[in-house]
C-alpha positions as CSV (number, residue, x, y, z in Angstrom):
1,X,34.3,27.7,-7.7
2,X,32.1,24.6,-8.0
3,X,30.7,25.7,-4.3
4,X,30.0,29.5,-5.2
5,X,28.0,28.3,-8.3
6,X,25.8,25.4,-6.6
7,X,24.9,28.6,-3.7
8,X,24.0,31.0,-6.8
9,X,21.9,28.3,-8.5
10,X,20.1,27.4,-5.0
11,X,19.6,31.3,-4.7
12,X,17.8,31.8,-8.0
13,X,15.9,29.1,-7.2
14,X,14.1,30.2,-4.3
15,X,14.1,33.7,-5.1
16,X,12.3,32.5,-8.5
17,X,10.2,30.0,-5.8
18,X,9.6,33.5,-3.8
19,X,8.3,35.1,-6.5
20,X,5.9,32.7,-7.9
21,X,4.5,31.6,-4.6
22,X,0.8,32.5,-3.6
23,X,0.4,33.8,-7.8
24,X,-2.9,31.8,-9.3
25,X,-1.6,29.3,-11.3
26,X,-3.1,30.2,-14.0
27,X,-1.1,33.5,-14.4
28,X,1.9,31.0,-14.2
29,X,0.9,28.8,-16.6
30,X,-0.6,27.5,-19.5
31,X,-2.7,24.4,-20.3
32,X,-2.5,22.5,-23.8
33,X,-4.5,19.8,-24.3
34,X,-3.3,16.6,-26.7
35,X,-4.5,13.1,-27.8
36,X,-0.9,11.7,-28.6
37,X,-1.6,8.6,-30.8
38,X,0.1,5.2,-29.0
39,X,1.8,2.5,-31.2
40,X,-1.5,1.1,-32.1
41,X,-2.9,4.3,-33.0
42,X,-5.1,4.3,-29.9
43,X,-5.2,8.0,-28.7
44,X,-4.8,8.7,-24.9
45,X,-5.8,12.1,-23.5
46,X,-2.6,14.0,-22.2
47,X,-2.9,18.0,-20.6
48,X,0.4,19.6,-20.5
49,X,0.9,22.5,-18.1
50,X,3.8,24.4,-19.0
51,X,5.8,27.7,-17.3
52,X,4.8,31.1,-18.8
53,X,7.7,32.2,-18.6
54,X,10.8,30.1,-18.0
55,X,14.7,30.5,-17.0
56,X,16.4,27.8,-19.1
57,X,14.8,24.5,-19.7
58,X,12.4,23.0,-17.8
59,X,12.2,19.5,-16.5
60,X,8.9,17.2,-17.1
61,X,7.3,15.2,-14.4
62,X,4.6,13.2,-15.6
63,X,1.0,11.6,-13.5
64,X,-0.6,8.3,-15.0
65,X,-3.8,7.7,-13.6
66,X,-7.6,5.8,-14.1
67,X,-9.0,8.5,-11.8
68,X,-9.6,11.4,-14.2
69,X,-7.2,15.0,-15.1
70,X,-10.2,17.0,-14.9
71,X,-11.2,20.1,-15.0
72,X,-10.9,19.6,-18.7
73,X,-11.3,22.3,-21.4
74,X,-8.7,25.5,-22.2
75,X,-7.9,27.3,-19.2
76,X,-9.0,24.5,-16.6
77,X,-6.4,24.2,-13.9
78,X,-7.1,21.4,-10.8
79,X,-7.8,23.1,-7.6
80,X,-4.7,21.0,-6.4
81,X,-2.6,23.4,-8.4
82,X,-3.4,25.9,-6.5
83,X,-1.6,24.7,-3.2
84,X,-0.4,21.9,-0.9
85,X,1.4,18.8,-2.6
86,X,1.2,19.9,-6.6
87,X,1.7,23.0,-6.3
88,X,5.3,22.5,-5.0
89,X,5.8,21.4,-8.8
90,X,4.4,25.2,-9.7
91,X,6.5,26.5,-7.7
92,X,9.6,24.6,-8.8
93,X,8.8,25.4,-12.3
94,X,8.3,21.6,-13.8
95,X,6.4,21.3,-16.6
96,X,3.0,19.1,-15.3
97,X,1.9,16.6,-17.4
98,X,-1.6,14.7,-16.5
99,X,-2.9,11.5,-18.7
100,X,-5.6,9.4,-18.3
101,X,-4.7,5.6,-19.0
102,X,-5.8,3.7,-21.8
103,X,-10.1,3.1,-21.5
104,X,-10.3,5.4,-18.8
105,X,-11.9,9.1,-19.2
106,X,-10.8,10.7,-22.2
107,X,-8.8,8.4,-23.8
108,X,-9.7,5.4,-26.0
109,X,-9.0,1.6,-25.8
110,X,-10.3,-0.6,-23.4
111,X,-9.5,-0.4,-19.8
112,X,-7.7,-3.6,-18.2
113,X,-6.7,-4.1,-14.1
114,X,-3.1,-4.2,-13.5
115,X,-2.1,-5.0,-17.5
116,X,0.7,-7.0,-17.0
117,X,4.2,-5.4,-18.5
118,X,4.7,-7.5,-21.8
119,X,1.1,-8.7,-21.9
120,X,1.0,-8.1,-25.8
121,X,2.1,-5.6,-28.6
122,X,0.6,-2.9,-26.1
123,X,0.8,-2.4,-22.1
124,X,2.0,0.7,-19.9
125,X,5.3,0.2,-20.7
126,X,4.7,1.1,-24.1
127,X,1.8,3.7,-23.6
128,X,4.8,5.2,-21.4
129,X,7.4,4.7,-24.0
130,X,5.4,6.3,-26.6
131,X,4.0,9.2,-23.9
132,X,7.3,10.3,-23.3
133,X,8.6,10.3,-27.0
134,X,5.7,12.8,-28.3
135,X,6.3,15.1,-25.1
136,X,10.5,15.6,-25.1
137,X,9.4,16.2,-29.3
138,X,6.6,18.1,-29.1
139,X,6.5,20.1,-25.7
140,X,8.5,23.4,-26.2
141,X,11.1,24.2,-23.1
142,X,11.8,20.5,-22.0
143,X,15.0,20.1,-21.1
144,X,15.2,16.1,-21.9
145,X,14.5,14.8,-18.6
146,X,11.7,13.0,-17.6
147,X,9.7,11.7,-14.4
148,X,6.6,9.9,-13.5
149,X,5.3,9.8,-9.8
150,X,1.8,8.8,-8.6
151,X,0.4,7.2,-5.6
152,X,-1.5,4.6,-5.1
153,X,-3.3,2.6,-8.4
154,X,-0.8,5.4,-10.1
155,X,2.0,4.7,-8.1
156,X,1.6,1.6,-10.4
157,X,1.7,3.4,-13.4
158,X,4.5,5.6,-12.4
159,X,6.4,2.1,-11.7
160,X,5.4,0.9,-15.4
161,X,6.6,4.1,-16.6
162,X,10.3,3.8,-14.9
163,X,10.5,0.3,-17.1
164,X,9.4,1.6,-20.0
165,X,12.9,1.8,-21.3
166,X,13.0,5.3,-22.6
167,X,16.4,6.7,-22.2
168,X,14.6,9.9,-21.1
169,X,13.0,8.7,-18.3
170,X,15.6,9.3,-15.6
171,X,13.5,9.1,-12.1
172,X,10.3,7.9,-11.0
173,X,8.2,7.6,-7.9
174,X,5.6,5.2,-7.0
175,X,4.1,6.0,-3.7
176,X,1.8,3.6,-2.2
177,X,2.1,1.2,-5.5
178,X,-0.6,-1.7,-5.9
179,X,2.0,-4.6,-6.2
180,X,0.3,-8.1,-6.1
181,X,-3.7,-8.0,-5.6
182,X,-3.2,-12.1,-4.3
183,X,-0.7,-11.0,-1.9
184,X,-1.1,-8.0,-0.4
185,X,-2.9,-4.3,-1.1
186,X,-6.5,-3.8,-1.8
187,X,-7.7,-6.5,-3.0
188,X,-6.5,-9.8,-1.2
189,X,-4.3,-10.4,2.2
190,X,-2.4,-13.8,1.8
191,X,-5.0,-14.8,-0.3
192,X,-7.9,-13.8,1.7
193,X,-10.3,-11.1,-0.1
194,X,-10.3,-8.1,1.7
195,X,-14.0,-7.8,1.4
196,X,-15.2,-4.3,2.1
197,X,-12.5,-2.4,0.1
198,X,-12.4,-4.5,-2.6
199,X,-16.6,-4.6,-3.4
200,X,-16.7,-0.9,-3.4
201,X,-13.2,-0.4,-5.3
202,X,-13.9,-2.9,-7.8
203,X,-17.4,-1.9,-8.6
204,X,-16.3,1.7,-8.9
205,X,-13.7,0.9,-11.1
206,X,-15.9,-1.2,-13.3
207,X,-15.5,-0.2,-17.2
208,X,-18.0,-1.2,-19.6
209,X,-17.1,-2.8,-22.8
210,X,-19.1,-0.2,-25.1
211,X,-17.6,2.6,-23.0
212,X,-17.1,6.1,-25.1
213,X,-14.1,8.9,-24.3
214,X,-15.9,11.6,-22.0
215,X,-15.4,13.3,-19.0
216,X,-17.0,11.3,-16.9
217,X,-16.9,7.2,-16.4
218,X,-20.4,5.4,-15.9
219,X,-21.1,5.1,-12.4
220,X,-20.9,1.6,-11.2
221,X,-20.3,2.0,-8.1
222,X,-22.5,0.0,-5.1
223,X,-23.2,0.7,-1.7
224,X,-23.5,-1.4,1.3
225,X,-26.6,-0.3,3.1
226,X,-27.1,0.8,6.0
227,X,-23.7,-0.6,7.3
228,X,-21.1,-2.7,5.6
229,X,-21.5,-5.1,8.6
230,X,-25.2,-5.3,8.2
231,X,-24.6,-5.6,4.2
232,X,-22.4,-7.9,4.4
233,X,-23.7,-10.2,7.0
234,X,-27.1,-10.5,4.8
235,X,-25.1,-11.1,1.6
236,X,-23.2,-14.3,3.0
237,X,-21.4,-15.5,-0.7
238,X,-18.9,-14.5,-2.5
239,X,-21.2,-16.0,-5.3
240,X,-23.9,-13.3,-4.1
241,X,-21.9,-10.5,-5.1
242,X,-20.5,-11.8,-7.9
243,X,-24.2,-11.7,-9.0
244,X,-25.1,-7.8,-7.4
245,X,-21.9,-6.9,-9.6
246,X,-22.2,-8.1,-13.1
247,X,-21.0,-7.3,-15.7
248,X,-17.7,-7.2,-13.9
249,X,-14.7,-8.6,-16.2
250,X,-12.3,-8.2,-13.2
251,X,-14.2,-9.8,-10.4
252,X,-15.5,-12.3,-12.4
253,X,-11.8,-13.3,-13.2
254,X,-10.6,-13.1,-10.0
255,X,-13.9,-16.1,-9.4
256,X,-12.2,-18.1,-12.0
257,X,-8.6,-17.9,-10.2
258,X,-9.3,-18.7,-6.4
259,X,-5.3,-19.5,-5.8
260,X,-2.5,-17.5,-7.0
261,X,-2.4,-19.3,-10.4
262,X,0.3,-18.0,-13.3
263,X,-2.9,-15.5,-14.0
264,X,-2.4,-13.9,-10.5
265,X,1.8,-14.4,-11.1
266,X,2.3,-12.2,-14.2
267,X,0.2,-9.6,-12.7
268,X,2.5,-9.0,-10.1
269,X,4.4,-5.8,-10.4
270,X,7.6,-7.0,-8.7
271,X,8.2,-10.1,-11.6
272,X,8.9,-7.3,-14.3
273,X,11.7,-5.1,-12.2
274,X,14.8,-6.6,-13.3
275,X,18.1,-4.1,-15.0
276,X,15.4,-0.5,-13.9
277,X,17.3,2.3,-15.7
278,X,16.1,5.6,-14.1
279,X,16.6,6.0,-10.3
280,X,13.3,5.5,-8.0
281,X,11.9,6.8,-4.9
282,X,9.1,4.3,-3.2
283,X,7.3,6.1,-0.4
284,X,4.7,4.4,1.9
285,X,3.2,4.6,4.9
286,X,3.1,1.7,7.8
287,X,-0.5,2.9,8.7
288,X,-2.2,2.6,4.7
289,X,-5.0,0.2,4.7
290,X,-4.5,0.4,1.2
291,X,-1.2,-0.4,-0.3
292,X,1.1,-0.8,2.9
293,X,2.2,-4.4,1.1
294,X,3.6,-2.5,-2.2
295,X,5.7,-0.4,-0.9
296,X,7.7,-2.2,1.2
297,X,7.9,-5.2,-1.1
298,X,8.2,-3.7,-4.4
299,X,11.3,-1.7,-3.0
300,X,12.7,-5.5,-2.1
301,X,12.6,-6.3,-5.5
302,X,14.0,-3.7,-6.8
303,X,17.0,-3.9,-4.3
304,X,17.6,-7.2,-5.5
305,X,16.4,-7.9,-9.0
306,X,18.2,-4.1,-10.4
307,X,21.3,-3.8,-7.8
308,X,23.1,-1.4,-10.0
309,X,19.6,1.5,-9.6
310,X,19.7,3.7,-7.3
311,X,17.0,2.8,-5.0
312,X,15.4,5.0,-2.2
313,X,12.8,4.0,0.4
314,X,11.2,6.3,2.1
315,X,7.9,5.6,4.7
316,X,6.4,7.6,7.2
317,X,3.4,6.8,9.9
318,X,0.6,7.8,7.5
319,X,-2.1,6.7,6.2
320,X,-3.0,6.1,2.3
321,X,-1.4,9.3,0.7
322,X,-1.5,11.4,3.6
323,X,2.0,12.3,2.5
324,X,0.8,14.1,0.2
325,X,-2.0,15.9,1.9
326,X,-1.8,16.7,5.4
327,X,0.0,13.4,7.4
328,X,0.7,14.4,10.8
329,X,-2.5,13.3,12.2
330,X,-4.1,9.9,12.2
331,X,-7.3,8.9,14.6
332,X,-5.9,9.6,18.4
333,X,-2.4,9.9,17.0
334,X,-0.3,13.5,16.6
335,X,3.1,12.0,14.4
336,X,4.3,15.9,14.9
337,X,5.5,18.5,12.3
338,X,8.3,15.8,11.3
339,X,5.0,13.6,9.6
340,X,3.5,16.1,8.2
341,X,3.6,16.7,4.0
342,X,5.5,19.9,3.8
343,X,8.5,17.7,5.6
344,X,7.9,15.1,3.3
345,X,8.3,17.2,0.2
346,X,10.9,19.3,1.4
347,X,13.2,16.7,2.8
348,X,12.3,13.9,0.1
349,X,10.6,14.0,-2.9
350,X,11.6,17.4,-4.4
351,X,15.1,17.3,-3.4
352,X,14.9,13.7,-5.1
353,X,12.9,15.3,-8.6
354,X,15.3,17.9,-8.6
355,X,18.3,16.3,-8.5
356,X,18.0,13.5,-11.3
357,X,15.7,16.1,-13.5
358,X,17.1,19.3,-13.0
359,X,19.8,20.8,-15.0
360,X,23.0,19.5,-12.6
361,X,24.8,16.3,-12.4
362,X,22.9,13.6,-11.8
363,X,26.0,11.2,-11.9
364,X,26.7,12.0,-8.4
365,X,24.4,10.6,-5.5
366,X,21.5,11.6,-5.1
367,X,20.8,14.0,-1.5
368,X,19.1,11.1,0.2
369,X,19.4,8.2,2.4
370,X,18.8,4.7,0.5
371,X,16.1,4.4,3.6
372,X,14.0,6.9,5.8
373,X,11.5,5.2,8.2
374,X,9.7,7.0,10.7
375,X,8.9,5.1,14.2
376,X,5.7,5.7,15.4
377,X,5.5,5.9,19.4
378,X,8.4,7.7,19.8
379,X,7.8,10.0,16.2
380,X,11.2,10.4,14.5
381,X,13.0,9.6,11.8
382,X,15.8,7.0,11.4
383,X,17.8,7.1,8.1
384,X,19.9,3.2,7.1
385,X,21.6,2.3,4.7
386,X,19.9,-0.7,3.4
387,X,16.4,-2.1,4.6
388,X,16.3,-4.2,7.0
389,X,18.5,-2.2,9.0
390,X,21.9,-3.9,9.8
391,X,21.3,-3.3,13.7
392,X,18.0,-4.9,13.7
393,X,18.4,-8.3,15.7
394,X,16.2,-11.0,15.3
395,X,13.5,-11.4,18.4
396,X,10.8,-14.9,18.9
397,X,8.0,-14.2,21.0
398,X,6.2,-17.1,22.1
399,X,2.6,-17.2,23.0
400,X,2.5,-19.2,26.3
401,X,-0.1,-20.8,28.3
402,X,-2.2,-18.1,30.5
403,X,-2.0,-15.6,27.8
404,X,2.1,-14.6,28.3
405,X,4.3,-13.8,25.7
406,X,8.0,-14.7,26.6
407,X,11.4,-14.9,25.0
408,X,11.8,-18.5,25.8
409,X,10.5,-21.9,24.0
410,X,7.7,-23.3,25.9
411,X,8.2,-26.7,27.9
412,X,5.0,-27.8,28.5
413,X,4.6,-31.7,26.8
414,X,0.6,-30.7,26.5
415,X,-0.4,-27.0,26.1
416,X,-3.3,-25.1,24.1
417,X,-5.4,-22.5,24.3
418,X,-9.3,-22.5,21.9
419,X,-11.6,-21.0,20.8
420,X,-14.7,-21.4,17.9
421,X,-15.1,-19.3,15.1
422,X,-18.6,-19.2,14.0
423,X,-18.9,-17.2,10.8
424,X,-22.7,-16.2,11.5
425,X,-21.2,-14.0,14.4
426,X,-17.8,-12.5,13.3
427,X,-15.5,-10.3,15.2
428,X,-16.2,-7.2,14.4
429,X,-12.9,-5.1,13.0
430,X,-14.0,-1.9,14.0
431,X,-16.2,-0.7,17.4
432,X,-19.2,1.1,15.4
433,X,-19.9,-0.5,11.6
434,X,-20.1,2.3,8.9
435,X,-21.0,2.6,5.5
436,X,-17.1,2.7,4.7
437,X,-14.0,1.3,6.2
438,X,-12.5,4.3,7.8
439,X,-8.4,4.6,7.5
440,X,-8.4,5.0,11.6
441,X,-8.7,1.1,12.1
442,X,-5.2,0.6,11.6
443,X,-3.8,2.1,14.6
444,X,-7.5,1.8,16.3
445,X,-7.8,0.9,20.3
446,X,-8.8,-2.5,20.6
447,X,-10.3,-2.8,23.8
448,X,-13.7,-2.8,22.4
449,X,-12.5,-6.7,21.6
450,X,-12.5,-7.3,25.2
451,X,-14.2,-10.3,26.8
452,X,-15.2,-11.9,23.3
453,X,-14.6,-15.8,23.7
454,X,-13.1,-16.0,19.8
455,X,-10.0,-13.6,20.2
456,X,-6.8,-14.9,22.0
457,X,-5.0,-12.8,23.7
458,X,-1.3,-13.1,24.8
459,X,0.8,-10.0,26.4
460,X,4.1,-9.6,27.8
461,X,5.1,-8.5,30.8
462,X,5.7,-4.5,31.0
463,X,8.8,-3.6,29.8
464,X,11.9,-1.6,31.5
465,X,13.0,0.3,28.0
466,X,12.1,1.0,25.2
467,X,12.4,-1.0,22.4
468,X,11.7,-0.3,18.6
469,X,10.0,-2.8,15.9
470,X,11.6,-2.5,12.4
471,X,10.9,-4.6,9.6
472,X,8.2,-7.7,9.0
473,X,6.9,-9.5,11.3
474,X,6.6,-13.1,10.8
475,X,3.7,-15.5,12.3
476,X,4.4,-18.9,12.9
477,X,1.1,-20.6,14.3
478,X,0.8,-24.1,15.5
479,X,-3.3,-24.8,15.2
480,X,-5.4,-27.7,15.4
481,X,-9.0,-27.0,13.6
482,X,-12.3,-29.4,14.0
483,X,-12.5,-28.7,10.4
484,X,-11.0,-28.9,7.3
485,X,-9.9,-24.7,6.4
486,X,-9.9,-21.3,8.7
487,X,-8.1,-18.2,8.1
488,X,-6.0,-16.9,11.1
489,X,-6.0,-13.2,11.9
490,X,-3.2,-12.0,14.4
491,X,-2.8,-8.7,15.6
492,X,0.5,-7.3,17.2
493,X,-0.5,-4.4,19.6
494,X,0.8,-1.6,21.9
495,X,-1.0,-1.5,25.6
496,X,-0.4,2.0,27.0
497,X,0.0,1.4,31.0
498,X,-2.5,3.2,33.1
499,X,-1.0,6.6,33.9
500,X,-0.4,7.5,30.2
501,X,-2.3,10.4,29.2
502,X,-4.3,7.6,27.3
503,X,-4.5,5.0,29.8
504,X,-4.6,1.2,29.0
505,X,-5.1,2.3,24.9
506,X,-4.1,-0.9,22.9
507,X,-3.2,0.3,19.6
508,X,-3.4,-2.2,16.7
509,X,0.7,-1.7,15.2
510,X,-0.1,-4.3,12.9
511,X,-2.8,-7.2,11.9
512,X,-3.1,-9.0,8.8
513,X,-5.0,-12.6,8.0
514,X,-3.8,-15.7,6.5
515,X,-6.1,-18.3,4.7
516,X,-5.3,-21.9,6.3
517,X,-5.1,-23.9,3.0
518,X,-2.5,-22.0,1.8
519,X,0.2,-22.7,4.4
520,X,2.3,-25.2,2.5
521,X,2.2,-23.0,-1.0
522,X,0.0,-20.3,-2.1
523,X,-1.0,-22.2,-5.5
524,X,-1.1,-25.4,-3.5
525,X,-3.9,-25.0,-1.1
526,X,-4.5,-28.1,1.1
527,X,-7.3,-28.7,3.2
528,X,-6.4,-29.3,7.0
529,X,-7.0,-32.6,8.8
530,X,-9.4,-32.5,11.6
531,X,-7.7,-33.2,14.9
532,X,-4.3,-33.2,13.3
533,X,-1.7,-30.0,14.2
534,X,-0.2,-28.6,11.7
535,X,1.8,-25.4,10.9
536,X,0.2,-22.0,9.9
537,X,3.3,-19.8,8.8
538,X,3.1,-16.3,7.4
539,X,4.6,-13.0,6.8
540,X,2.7,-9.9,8.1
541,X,3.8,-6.4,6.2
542,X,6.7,-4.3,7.6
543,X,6.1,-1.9,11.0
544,X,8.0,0.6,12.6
545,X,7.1,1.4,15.9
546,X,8.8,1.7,19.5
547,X,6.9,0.1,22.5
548,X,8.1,2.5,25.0
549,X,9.2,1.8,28.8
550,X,5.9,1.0,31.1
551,X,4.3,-0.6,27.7
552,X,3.1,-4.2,27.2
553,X,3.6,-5.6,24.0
554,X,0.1,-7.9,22.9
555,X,-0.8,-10.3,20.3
556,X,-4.3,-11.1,19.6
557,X,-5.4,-14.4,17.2
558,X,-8.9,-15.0,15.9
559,X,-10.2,-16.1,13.1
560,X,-12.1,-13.9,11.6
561,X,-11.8,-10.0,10.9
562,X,-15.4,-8.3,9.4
563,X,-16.0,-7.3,6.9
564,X,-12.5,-5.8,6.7
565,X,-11.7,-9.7,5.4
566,X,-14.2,-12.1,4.0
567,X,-15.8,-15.0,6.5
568,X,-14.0,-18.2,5.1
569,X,-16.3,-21.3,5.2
570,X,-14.4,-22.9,7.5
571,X,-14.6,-25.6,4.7
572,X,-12.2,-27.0,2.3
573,X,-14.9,-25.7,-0.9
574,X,-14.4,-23.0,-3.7
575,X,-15.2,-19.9,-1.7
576,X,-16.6,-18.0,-4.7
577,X,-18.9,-21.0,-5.6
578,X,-20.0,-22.0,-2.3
579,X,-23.6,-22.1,-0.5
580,X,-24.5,-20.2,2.8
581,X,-24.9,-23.8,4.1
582,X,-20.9,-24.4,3.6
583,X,-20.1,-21.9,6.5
584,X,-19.6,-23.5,9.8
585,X,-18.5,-23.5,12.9
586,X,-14.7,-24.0,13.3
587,X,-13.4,-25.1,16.9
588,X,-9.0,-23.4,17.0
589,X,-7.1,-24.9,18.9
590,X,-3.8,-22.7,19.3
591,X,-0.9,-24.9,20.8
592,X,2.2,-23.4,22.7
593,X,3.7,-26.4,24.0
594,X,7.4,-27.7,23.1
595,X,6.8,-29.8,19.7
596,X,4.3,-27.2,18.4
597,X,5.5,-23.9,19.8
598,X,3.5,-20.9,18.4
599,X,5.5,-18.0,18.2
600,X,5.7,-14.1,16.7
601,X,8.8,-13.1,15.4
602,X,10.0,-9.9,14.8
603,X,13.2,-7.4,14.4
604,X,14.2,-5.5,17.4
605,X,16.5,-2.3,16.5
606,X,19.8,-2.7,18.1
607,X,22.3,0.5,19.5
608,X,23.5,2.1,16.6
């Protein structure tokens, strides 16, 4: 009996699907517009899109975001609505709900980066909270069940809305979710500023105290003309943008914190994610130049701080949000049908939506794995279990004298390989400089590196099967520098042999950069002793990717990676202070020898 109903329900459901599809939304739905008044009386801007007509209650799924719900005004509907990724929530008959946050667009207050949860009588939590109490009140047709999603800046707010506490709230998404801006995401790497991304992001973003509610936010925006690489090479300090940029309240704050202070600490999504009520879905992808870091990370603390929630991971070989709009395709890459959004939907987030929202019983366990990763290089997906995967074994590469990479410890009493960094002539992270970072770099052939004296390279032998990456991949450099700091950039890449239909291609899997002084401690930074060795460890973000048979796995150190990251001075001096004097040469020496054995370590999936 319990079988024949759950067959009629999935009928109606896609013959009501069937029906609707290829309709203009607009003879679907209809648009109210609201200003529900927060807590503080402060009155945030909120369209709700509702069914015309409706069989039963309908569920609500709601968007946070700082980017805008435009078209505003009676009868505006977003193009989006129309078809692709939001209209599957047309189709599916939710009822949409779009606000902007708190000093953005429409609504009032003031406007603040990354408010931490429980920052004062008012954050996102609350603006949630009190968000979701007008709508399940107000909004005819809701059936009492409510979700947030969003993906990228709001996949944080769709995060602050799943610990808002509403009893309500019973599943939320946050896709690509800025997590830590020290530690990973747009903004810094391992406390390196990611330079490019974050001038133009943070200067777009910039909200000016006197700002009124309107449809459209000041532009603040700056460009780096002609190239970012020219730009950036003629505007050497930190202390020289600072200056371009004002008034900037957020980059001038981030000048007053250069380590991960407690002001960097309680703005790190993962500290507030203990005892999460509704159930989540994280999605990423291993190739986002954006927020690659928050997805993988924020779905580790929410494994361990909230046990009891159920927790689903779910990341595919795209770039930023290409999950959402298009994601089979990426540079010289073709992930297949299997990467593309419609999969995605159909296979993940809907069925997820639909389960806890729908009218059903969202006791019973959710229709998904508790992880979903796509490899790239052989382009399929493996569901687990738990992340890391329970067959993933432990591997230690070690960089060995004439650039080899083997399984074994190094012997040698005496062994390094150098170079010198010299920040007036950086390597280049990209073959042609544009006027903005393209999302191709991170899976980019690297060839165009070749015969550069600065970049290390180290490569294995071919291999004789294939074998599949999962999980982070953890740098453990043994350096001597002639100076006192120097980030380290290393780069784990795939060398395509010679009669692949894309002969001797090195594809970047994954690189990331690590600033020297904070090797013992990220709030302890300690400047390096000339001459001395001394231990560089550091966690690069997760990858998924099999090296197939024929294929040389490579790793790459340098020292610098621009403008992609900013040029460190190669001094122990406040980088956001500092003069275009402070930047020197720095002579690397990178040892592989059997008391200070460099190494890459990484988790190879085992038979299953």
């Amino acid at each position: 009996m319990k079988l024949r109903g759950f067959f009629a329900l999935l009928l109606a459901g896609l013959l009501a699907v069937a029906a609707a599809y290829g309709q203009p939304v607009g003879e679907l739905y209809h648009k109210a517009e609201y200003r529900i008044a927060m807590r503080d009386s402060i009155r945030l801007y909120t369209a709700v899109y509702s069914p015309r007509t409706a069989s039963g209650k309908a569920p609500v799924i709601i968007f946070r975001t700082p980017y805008g719900c435009g078209p505003y005004g009676e009868g505006q509907f977003p193009r989006n609505f129309e078809k692709g990724y939001m209209r599957s929530y047309v189709d599916r008959g939710y009822i949409i709900v779009m606000q902007d946050v708190r000093g953005r667009y429409m609504s009032e207050g003031e406007f603040e980066h990354v408010r931490p949860a429980g920052s004062g009588e008012t954050d996102e939590t609350t603006d949630s909270y009190d968000t979701v109490d007008w709508l399940v009140k107000h909004v005819a047709g809701n059936n009492g069940r409510v979700g947030f999603a969003g993906c990228s800046y709001p996949g944080f707010y769709a995060m602050m809305g799943g610990l808002c506490g509403h009893p309500a709230v019973k599943a939320v998404s946050p896709q690509a979710p800025v997590t830590d801006w020290f530690m990973g995401d747009d903004v810094h790497h391992n406390g390196v500023l990611m330079l490019t991304d974050s001038y133009r992001f943070l200067s777009g973003m910039n909200t000016p105290p006197d700002r009124v509610p309107a449809e459209k936010m000041p532009s603040m925006s700056k460009q780096t003309l002609p190239d970012e690489r020219t730009f950036f090479l003629e505007h050497t300090t930190l202390a020289e943008l600072t200056a371009l940029l004002k008034p900037n309240a957020f980059w001038e704050q981030m000048s007053a914190h250069p380590d991960y202070d407690a002001w960097w600490q309680e703005r790190d999504l993962r500290r507030a994610c203990y005892n999460v009520q509704p159930a989540v879905l994280v999605v990423g992808g291993t190739f986002d130049a954006e927020d690659c870091f928050g997805a993988w990370n924020l779905y580790r603390a929410l494994v361990r701080q909230s046990p009891a929630t159920p927790c689903h991971l779910v990341v595919g070989p795209w770039a930023h949000g290409a999950w959402r709009n298009g994601g089979q395709m990426l540079g010289a890459f073709d992930f297949g049908r299997d990467a593309s959004w419609e999969y995605y939907m159909e296979h993940f987030e809907a069925p997820f939506f639909d389960h806890y929202l729908k009218d059903g019983n969202p006791d019973e366990a959710a229709p998904l794995p508790a992880a979903a990763v796509f490899t790239s290089g052989d382009n399929r997906w493996h569901t687990f279990d738990r992340w890391l995967p329970r067959s993933a074994e432990k591997l230690t590469l070690y960089l060995t004298e004439n650039g080899g990479l083997d399984t074994r410890r190094p012997t040698a009493k005496n062994s390094a390989t150098a170079y010198t960094s010299d920040p007036s002539d950086p390597v280049p992270y990209v073959e042609t400089s544009a006027v903005r970072r393209p999302k191709e770099y991170m899976v980019a052939d690297q060839r165009f590196l070749s015969g550069r004296p600065d970049v290390l390279t180290f490569v294995s032998e071919p291999l004789e099967e294939d074998m599949t990456l999962v999980g982070p991949v953890d740098a453990g450099l043994e350096v001597m520098l002639s100076t006192t700091d120097a980030d380290l950039v290393v780069k784990l890449i795939d060398v395509f042999p010679d009669d692949d239909p894309m002969p001797g291609y090195r594809m970047l899997v994954r690189g990331d950069v690590m600033r020297g002084r904070y090797r013992e401690g990220f709030p302890r930074p300690k400047a390096f002793t000339p001459g001395a060795p001394a231990g560089v460890p550091f966690r690069m973000t997760d990858i998924a990717h099999t090296f197939r048979a024929g294929h040389r796995i490579m790793v790459q150190v340098q020292s610098t990676w621009f403008p992609l990251a900013e040029r460190n001075p190669q001094q122990f001096v406040d980088v956001w202070n500092c003069s275009a004097s402070d930047f020197v040469p720095c002579r690397v020496s990178v040892l592989h020898q059997r008391g200070n054995a460099s190494s890459l370590t990484v988790w190879r999936l085992g038979a299953r």
